[in-house]
N, CA, C and O atoms as a Tinker XYZ file with bonds, in Angstrom:
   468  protein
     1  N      5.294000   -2.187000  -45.696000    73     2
     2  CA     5.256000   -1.366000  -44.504000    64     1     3
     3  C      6.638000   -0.796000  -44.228000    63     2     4     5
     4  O      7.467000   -1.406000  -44.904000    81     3
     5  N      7.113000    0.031000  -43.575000    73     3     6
     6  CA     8.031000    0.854000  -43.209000    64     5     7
     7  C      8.359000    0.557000  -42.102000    63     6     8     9
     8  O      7.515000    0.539000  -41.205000    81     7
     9  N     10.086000    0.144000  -41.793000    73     7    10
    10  CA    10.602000    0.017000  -40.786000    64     9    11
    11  C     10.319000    0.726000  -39.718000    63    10    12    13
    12  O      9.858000    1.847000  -39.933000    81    11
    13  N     10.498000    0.315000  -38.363000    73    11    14
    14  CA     9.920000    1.172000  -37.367000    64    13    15
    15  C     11.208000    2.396000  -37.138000    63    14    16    17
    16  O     12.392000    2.069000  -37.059000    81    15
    17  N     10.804000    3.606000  -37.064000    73    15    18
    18  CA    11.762000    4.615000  -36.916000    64    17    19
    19  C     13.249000    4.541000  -36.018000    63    18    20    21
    20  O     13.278000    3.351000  -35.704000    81    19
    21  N     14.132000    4.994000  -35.608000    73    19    22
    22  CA    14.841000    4.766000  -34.825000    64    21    23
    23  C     14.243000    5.637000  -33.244000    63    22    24    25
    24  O     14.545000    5.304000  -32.098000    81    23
    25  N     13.627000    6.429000  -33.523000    73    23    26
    26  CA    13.143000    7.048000  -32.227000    64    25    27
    27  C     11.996000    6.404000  -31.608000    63    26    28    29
    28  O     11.488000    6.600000  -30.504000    81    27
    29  N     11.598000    5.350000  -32.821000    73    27    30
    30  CA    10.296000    4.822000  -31.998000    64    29    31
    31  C     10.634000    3.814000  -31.235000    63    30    32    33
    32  O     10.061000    3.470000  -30.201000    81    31
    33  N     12.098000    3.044000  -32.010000    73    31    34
    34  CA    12.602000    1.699000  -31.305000    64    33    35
    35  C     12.913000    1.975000  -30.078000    63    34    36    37
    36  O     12.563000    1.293000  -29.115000    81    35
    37  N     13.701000    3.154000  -30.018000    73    35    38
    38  CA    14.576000    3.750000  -28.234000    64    37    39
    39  C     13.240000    4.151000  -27.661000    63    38    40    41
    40  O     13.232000    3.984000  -26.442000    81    39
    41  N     12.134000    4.613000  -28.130000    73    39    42
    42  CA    11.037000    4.808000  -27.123000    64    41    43
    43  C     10.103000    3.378000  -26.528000    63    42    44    45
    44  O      9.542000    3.366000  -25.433000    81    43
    45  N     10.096000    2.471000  -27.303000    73    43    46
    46  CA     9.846000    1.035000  -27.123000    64    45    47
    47  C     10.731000    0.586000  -25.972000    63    46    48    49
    48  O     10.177000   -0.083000  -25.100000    81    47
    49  N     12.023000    0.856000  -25.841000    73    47    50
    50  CA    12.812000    0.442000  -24.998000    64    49    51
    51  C     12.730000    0.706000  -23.253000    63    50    52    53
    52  O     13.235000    0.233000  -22.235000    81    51
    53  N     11.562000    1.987000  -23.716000    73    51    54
    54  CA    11.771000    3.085000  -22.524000    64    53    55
    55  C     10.060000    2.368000  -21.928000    63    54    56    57
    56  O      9.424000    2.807000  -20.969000    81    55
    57  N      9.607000    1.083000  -22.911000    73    55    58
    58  CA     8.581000    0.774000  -22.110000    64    57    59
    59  C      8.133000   -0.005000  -20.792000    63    58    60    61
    60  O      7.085000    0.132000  -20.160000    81    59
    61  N      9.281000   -0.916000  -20.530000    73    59    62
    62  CA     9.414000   -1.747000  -19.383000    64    61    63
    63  C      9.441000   -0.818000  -18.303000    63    62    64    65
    64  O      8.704000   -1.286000  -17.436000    81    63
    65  N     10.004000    0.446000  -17.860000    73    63    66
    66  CA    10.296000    1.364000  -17.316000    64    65    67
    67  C      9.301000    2.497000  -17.074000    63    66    68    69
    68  O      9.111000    3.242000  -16.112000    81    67
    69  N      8.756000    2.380000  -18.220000    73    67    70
    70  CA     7.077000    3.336000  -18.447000    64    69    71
    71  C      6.126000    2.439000  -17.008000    63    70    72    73
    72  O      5.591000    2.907000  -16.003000    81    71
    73  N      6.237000    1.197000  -17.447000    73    71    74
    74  CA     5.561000    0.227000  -16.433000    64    73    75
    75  C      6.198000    0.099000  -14.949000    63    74    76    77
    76  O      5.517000   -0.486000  -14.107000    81    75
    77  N      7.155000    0.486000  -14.670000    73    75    78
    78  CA     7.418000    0.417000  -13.235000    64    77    79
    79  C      7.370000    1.845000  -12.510000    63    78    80    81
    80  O      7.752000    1.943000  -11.344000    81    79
    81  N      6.687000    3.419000  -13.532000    73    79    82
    82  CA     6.779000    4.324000  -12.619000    64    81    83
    83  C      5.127000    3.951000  -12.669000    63    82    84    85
    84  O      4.523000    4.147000  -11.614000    81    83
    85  N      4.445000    3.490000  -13.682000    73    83    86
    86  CA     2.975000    3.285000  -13.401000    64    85    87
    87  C      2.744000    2.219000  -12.173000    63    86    88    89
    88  O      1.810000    2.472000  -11.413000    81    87
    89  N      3.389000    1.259000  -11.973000    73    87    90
    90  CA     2.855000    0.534000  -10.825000    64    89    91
    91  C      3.069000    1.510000   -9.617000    63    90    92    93
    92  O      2.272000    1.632000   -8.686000    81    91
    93  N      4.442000    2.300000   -9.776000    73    91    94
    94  CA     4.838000    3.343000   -8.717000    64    93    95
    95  C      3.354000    4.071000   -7.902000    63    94    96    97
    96  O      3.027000    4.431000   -6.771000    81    95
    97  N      2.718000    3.999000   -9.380000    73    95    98
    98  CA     1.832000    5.484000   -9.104000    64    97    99
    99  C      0.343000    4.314000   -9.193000    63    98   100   101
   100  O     -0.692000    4.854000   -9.583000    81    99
   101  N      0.297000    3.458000   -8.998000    73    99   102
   102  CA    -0.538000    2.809000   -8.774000    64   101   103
   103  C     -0.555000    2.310000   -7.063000    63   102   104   105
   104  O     -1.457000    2.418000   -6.233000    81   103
   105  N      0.823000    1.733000   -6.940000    73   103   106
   106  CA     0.837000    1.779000   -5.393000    64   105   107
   107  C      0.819000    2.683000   -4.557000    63   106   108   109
   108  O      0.998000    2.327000   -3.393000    81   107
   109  N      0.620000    4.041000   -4.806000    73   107   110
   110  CA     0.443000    5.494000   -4.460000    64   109   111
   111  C     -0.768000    5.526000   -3.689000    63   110   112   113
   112  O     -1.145000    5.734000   -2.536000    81   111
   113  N     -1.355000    5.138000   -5.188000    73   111   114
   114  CA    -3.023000    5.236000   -5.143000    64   113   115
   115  C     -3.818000    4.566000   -3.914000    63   114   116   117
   116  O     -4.686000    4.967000   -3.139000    81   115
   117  N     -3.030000    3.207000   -4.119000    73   115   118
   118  CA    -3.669000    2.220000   -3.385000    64   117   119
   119  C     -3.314000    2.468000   -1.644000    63   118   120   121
   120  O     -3.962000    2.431000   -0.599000    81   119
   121  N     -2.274000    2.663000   -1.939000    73   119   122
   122  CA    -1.589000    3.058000   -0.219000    64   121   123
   123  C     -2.482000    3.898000    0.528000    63   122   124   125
   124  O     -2.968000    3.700000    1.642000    81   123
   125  N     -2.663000    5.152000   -0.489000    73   123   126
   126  CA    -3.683000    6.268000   -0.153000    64   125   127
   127  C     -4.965000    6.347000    0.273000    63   126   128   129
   128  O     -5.444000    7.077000    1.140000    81   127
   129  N     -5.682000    5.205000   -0.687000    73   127   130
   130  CA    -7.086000    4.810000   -0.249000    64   129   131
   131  C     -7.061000    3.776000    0.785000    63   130   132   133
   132  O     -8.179000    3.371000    1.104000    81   131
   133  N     -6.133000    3.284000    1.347000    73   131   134
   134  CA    -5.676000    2.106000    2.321000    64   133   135
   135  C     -6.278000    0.566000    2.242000    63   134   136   137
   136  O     -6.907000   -0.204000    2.968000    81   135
   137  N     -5.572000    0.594000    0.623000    73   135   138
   138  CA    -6.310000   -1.100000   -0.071000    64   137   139
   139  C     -4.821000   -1.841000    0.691000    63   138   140   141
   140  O     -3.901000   -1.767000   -0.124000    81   139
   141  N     -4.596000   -2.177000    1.348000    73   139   142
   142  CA    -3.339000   -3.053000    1.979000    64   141   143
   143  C     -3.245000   -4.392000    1.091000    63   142   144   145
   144  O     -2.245000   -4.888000    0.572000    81   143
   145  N     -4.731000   -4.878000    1.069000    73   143   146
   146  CA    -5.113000   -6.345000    0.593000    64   145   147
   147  C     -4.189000   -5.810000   -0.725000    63   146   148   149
   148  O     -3.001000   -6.095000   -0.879000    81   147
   149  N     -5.064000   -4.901000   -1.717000    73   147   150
   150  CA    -4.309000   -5.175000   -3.478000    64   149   151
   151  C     -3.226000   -4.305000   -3.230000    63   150   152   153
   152  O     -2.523000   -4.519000   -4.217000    81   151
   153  N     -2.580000   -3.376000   -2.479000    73   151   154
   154  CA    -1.519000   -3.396000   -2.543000    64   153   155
   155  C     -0.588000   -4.675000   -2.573000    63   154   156   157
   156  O      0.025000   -4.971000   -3.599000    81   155
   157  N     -0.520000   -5.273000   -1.644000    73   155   158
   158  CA     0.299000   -6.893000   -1.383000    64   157   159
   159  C      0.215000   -7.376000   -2.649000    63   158   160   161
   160  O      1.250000   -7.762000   -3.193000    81   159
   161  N     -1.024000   -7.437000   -3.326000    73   159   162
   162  CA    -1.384000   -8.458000   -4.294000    64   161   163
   163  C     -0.541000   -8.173000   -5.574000    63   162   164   165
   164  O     -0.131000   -8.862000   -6.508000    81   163
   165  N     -0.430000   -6.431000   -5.099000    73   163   166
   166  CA     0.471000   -6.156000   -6.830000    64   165   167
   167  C      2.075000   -6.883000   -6.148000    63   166   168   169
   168  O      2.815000   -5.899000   -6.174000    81   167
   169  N      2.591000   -7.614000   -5.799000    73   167   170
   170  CA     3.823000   -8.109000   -5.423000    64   169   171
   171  C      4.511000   -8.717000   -6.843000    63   170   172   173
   172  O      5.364000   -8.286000   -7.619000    81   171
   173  N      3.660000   -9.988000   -6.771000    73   171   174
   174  CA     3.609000  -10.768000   -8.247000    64   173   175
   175  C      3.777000   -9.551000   -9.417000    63   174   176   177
   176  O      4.875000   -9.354000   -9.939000    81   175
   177  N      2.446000   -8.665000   -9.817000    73   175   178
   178  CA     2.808000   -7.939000  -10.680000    64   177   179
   179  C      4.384000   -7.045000  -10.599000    63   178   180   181
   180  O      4.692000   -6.346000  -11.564000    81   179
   181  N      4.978000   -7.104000   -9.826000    73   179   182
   182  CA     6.071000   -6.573000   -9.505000    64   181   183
   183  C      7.046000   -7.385000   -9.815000    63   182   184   185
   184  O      8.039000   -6.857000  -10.314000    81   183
   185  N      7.049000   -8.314000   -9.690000    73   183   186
   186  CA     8.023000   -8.965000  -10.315000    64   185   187
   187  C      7.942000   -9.568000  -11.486000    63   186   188   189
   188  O      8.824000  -10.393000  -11.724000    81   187
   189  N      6.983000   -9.351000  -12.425000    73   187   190
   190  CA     6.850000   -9.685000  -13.698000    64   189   191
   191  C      7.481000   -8.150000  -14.131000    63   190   192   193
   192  O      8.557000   -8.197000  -14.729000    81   191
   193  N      7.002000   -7.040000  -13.922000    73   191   194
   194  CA     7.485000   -6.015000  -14.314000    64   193   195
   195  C      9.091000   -6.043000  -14.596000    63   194   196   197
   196  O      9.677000   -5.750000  -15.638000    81   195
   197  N      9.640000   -6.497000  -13.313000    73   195   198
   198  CA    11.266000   -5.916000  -13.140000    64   197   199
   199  C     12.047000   -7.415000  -13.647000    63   198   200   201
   200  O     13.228000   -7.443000  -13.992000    81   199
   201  N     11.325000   -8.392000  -13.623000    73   199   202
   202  CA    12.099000   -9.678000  -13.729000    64   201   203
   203  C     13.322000   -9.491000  -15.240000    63   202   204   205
   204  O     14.528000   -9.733000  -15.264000    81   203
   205  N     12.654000   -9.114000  -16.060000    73   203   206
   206  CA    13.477000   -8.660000  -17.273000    64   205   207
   207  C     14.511000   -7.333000  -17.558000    63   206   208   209
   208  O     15.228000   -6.983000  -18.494000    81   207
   209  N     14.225000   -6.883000  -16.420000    73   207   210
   210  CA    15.266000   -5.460000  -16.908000    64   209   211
   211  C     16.083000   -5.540000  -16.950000    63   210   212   213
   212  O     16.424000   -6.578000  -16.384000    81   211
   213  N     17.522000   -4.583000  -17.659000    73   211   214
   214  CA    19.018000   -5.166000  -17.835000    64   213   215
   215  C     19.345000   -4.615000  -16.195000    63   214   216   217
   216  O     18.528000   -4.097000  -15.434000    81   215
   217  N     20.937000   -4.932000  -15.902000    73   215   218
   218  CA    20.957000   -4.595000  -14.570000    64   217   219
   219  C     21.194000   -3.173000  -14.604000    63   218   220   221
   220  O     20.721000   -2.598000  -13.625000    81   219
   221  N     21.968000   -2.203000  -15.694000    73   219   222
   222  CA    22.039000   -0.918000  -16.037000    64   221   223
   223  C     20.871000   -0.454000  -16.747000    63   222   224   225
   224  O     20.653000   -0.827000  -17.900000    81   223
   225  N     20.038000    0.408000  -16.074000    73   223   226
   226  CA    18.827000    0.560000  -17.357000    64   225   227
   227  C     19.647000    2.086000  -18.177000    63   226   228   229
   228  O     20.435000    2.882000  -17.667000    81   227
   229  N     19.020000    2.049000  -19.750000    73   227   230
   230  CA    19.311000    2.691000  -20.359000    64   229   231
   231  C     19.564000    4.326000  -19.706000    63   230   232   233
   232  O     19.004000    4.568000  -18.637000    81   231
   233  N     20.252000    5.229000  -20.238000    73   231   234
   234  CA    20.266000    6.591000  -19.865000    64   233   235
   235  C     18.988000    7.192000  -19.599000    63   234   236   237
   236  O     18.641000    7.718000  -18.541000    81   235
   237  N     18.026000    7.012000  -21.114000    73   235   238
   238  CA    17.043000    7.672000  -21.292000    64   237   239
   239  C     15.972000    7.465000  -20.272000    63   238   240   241
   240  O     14.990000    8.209000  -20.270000    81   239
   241  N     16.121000    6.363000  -19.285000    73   239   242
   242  CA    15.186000    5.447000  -18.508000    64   241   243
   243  C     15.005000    6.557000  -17.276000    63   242   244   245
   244  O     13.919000    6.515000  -16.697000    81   243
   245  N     15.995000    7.566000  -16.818000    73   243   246
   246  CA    16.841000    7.609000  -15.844000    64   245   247
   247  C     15.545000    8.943000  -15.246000    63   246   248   249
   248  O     15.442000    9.132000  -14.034000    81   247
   249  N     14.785000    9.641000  -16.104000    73   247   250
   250  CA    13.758000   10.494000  -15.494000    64   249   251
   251  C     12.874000    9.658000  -15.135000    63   250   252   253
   252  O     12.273000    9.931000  -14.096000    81   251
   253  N     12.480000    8.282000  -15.923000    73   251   254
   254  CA    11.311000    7.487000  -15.196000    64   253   255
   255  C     11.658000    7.111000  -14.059000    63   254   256   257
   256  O     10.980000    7.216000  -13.037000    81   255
   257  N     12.967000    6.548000  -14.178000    73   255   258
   258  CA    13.264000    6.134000  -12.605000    64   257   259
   259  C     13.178000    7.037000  -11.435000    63   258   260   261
   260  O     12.812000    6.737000  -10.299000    81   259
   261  N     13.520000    8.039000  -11.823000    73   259   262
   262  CA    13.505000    9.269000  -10.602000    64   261   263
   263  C     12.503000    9.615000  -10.204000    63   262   264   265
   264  O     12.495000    9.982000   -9.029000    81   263
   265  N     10.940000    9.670000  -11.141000    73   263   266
   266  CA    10.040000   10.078000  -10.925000    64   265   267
   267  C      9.421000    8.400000   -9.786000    63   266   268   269
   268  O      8.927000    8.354000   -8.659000    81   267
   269  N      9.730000    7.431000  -10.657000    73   267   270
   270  CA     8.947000    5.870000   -9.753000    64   269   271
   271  C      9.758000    6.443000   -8.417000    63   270   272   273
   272  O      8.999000    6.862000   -7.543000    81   271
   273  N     11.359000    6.536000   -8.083000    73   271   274
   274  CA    11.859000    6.283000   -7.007000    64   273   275
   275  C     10.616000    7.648000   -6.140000    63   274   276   277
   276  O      9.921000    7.328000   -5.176000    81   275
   277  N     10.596000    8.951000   -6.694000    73   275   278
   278  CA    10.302000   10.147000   -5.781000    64   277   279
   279  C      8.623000    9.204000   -5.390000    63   278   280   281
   280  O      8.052000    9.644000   -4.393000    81   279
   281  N      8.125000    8.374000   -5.900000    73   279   282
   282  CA     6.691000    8.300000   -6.213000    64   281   283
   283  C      6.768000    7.112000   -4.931000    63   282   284   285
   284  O      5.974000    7.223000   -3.997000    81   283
   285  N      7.554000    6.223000   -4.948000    73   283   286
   286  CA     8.221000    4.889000   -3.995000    64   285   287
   287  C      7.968000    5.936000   -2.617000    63   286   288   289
   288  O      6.968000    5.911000   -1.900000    81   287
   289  N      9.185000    6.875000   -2.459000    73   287   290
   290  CA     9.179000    7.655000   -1.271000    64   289   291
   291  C      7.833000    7.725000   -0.533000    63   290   292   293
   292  O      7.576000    7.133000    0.515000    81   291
   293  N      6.886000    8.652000   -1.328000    73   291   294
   294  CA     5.854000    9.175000   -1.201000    64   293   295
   295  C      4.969000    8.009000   -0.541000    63   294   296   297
   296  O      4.366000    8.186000    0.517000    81   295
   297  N      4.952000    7.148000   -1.053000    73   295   298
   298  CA     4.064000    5.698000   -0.350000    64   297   299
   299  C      4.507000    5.059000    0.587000    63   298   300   301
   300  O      3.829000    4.444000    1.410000    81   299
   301  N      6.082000    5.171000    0.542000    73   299   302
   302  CA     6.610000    4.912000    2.172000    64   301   303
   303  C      5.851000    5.719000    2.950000    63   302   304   305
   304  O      4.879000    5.390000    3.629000    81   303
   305  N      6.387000    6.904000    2.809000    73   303   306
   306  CA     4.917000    7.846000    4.004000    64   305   307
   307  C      3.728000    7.657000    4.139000    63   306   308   309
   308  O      3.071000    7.739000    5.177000    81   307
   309  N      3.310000    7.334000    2.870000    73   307   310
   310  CA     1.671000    6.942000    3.059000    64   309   311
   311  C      1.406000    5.680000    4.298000    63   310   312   313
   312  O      0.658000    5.524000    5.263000    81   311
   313  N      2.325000    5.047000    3.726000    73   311   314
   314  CA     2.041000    3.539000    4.645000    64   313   315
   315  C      2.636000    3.763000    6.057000    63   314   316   317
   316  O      2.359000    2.995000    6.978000    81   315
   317  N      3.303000    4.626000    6.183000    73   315   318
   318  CA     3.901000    5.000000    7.962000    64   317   319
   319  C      2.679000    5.254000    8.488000    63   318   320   321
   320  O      2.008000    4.708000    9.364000    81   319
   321  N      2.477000    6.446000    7.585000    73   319   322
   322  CA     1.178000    7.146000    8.144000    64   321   323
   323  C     -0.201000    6.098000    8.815000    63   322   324   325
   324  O     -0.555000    5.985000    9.989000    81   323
   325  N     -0.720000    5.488000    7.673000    73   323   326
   326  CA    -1.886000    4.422000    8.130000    64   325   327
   327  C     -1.101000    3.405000    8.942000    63   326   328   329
   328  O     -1.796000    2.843000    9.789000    81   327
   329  N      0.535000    2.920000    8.886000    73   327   330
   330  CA     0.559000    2.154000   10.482000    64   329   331
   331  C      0.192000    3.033000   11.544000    63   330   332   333
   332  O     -0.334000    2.493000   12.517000    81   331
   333  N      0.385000    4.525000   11.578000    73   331   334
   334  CA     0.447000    4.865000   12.926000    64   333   335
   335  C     -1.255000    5.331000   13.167000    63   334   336   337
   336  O     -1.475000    5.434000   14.374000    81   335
   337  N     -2.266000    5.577000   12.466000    73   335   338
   338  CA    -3.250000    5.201000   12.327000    64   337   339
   339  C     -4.077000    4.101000   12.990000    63   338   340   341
   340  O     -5.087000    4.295000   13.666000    81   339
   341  N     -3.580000    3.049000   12.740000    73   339   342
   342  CA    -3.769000    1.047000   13.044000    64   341   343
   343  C     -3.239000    1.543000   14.319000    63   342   344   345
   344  O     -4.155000    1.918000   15.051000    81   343
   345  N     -2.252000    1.653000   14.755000    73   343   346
   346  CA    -2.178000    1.400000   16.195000    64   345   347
   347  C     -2.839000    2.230000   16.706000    63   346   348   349
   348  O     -3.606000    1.775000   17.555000    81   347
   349  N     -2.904000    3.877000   16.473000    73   347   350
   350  CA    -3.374000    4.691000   17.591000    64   349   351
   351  C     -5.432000    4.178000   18.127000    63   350   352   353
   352  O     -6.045000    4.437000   19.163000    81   351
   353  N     -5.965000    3.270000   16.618000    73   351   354
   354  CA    -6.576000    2.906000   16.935000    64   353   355
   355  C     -6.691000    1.543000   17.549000    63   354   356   357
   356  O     -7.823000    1.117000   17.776000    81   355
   357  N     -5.889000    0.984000   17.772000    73   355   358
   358  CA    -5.189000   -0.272000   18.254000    64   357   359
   359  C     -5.410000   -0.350000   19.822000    63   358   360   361
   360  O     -5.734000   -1.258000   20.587000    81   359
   361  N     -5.002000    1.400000   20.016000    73   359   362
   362  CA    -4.636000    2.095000   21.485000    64   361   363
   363  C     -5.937000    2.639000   22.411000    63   362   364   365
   364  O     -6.305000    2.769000   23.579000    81   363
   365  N     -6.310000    2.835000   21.178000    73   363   366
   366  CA    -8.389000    3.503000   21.359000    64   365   367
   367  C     -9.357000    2.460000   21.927000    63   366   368   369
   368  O    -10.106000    2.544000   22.901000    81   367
   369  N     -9.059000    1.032000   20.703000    73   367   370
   370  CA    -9.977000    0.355000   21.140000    64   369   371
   371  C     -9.687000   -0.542000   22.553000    63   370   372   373
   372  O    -10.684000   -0.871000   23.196000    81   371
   373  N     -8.392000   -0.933000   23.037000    73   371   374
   374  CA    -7.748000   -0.940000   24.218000    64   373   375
   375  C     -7.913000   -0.636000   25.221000    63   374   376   377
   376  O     -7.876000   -1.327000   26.239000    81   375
   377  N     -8.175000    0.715000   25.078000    73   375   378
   378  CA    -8.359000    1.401000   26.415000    64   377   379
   379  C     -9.901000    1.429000   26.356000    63   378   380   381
   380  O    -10.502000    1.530000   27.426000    81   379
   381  N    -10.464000    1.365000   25.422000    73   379   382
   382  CA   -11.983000    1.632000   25.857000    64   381   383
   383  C    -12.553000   -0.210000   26.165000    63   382   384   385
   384  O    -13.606000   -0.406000   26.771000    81   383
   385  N    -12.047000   -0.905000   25.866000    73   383   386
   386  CA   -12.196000   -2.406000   26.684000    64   385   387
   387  C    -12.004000   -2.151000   27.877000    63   386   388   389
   388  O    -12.833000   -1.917000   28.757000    81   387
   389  N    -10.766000   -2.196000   27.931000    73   387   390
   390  CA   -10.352000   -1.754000   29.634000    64   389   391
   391  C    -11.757000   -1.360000   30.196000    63   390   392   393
   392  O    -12.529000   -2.144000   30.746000    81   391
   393  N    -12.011000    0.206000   29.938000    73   391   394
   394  CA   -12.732000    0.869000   30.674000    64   393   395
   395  C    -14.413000    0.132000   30.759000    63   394   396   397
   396  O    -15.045000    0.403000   31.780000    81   395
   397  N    -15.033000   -0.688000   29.803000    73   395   398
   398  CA   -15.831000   -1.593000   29.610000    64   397   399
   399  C    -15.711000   -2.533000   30.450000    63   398   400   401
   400  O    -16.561000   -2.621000   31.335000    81   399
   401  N    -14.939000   -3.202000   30.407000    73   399   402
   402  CA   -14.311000   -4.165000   31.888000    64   401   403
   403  C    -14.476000   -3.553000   32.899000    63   402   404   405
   404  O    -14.937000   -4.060000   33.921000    81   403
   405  N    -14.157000   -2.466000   32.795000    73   403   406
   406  CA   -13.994000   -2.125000   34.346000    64   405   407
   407  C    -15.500000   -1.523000   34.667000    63   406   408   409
   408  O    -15.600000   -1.774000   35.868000    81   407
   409  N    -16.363000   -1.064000   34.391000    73   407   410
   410  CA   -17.505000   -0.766000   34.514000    64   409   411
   411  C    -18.290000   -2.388000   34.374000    63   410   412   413
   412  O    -18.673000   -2.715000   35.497000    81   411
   413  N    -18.490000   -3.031000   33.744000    73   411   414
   414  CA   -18.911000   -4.475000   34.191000    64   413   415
   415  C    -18.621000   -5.023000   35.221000    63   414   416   417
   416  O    -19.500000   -5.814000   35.562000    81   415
   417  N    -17.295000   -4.947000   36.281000    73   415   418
   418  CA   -16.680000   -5.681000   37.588000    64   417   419
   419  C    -17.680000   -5.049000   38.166000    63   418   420   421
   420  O    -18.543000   -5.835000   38.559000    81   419
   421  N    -17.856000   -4.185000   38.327000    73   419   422
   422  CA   -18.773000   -3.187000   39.418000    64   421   423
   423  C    -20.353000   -3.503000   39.731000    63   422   424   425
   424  O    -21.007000   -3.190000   40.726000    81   423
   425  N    -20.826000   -4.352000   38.350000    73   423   426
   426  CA   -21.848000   -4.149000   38.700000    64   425   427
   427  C    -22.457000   -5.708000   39.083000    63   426   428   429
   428  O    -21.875000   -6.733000   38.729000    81   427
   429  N    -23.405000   -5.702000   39.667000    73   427   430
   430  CA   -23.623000   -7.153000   40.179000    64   429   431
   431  C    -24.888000   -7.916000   39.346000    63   430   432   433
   432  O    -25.959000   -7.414000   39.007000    81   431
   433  N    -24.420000   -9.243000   39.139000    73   431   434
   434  CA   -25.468000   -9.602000   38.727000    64   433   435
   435  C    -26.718000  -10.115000   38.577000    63   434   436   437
   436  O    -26.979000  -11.082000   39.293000    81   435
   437  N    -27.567000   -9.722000   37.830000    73   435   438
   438  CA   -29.211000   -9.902000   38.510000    64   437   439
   439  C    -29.492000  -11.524000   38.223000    63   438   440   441
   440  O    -29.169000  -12.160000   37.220000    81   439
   441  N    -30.060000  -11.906000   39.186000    73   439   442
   442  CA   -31.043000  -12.898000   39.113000    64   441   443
   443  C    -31.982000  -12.805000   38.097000    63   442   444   445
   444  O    -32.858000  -11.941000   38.147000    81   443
   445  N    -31.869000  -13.905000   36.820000    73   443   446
   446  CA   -32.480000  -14.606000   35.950000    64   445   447
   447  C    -33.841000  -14.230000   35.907000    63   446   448   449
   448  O    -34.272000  -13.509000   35.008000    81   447
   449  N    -34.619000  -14.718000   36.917000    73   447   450
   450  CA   -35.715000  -14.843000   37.598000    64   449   451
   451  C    -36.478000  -14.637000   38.580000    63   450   452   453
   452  O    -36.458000  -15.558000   39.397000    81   451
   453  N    -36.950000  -14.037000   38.753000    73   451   454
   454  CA   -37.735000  -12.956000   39.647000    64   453   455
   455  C    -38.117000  -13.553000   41.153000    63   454   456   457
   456  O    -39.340000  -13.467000   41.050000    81   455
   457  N    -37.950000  -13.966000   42.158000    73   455   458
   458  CA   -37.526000  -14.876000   43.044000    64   457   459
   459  C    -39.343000  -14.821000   43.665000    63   458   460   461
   460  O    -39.941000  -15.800000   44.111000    81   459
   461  N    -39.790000  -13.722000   43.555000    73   459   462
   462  CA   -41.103000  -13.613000   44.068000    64   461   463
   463  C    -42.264000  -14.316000   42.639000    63   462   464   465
   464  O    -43.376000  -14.739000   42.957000    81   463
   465  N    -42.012000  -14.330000   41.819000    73   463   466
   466  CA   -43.164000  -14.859000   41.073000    64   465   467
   467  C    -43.190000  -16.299000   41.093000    63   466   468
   468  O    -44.091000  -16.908000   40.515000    81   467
């Protein structure tokens, strides 16, 4: 068999890095459809990913990274977004208790049982 090329070895290198703009764009996904649960869950997978990387990643690494970091951004917003979502419905269901409460004080309550039968 034939040694592996030299362009294939530096592209091998560029695979640990292949894997952290894909989780990027996996936590995208997930943020988006508002899986919170398997978002969290990829944590672990997150640190199997990065646990090995050198602390300088290679040059060639340096568009994956830019694309995971722009992709990171993007899911920060996502996830602002669905907190402010959670509360405004937080705020909805709140006030419509309230107003449930307050229409129940008002009204009086009936006797069980029909006092004449």
């Amino acid at each position: 068999m034939n040694a592996p090329s030299e362009a294939h070895t530096a592209d091998t290198g560029l695979d640990p890095y292949r894997a952290v703009l894909q989780h990027a764009e996996l936590e995208l996904e997930l943020a988006g459809r508002g899986e919170l649960g398997a978002l969290t869950a990829l944590g672990m997978r997150w640190e199997q990913i990065t646990r090995d990387l050198p602390p300088t990643p290679p040059a060639a690494a340096a568009s994956l990274l830019e694309m995971a970091l722009l992709i990171h951004q993007r899911t920060h917003v996502e996830l602002l977004r669905l907190r402010e979502a959670l509360q405004q419905d937080m705020l909805t269901s709140g006030r419509a208790r309230r107003t449930a409460q307050g229409y129940s004080g008002s009204l009086h309550p009936r006797p069980r049982l029909d006092a004449s039968a």
